[in-house]
C-alpha positions, 0 to 999 in steps of 0.5 A, a space after each residue: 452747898 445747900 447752906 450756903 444757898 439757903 443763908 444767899 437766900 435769907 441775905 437776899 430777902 433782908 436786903 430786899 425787905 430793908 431796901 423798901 423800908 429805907 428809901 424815903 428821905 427822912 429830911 426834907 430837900 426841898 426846904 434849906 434851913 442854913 441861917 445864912 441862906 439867900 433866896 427870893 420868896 414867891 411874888 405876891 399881890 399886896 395892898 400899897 398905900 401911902 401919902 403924900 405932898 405935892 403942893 396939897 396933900 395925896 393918898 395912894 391906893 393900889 396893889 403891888 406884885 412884890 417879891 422879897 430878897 432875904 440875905 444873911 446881911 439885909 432884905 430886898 424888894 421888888 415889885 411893879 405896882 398900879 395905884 391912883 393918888 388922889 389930890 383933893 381940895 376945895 375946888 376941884 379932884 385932881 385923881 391920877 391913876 398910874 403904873 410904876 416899879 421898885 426896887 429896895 435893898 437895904 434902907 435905900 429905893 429907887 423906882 419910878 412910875 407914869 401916871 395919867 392926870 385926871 384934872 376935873 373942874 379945874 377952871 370957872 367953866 368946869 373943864 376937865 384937863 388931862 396929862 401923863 407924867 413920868 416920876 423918877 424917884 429915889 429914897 429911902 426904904 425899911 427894907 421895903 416894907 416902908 419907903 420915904 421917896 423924893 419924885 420930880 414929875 417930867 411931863 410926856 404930854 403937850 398938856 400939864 397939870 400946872 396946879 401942883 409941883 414937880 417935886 413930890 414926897 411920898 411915903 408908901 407902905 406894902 402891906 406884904 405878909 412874907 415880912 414877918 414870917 419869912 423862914 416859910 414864905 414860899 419861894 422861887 
């Protein structure tokens, strides 16, 4: 009887000992590793830049807060951005500061933005001039990394910028780190 107390106890004390050396994971749960696996990665703020036509020639700058869509069959992307184009030639700066979003997946983009026209100088007399203009636009896309987009500029404003065309191609690229690692991007 004494033994079998005695051998109770020692099968105690291992179980007990063992269970403290045994309850950590040794894998770590947080982080899948299936080639397959789908997920959104943290949005980030990156820089976007781009050009453009427009009647004359843009650039773009700005910031875009972009998330990224990884699945097995192509990438998507998402994102809403502020940036300022600015048209230049010999005879006046025309800037226009908007804010805007898209969306990618795949080799095709759609988005859209609104945009505040600043004209300077636009006459003999020096006036300034001022409009806001919505621009749906569509096209296509490198897995959001680059885009190439058709616009069509729909005035909001009784006032419209009539030095430049309603049609506008753009080409914008976001300048997100996530694209070439993204097996350790941080995620949602």
């Amino acid at each position: 009887m004494r033994t079998g107390r005695i051998l109770q106890g020692v099968m105690m004390l291992v179980v007990g000992i063992l269970s403290h050396t045994v309850d950590g994971q040794t894998i770590d749960s947080t982080r899948r590793t299936q080639p397959f696996e789908k997920f959104w990665t943290r949005s980030r703020t990156v820089p976007k830049f781009g050009a453009g036509i427009q009647d004359r020639a843009f650039v773009e700058v700005g910031l875009i807060y972009q998330s990224i869509y990884k699945h097995p069959l192509s990438l998507a992307s998402r994102g809403g951005y502020f940036s300022v184009d600015v048209f230049i030639d010999d005879k006046n700066l025309l800037l226009g500061p908007k804010a805007g979003y898209e969306f990618t997946a795949g080799f095709l983009g759609i988005g859209g933005d609104v945009t505040y026209f600043i004209d300077n100088n636009y006459n003999e007399a020096g006036d300034d001039r001022k409009a806001w203009a919505f621009t749906p636009k569509i096209g296509l896309s490198i897995l959001g990394f680059a885009n190439i987009f058709y616009g069509y500029e729909i005035p909001i404003s009784d006032e419209r910028i009539s030095t430049i065309s309603r049609n506008r191609f753009s080409m914008t690229i976001n300048l997100n780190r996530d694209y070439f690692n993204l097996k350790e991007a941080p995620r949602r």
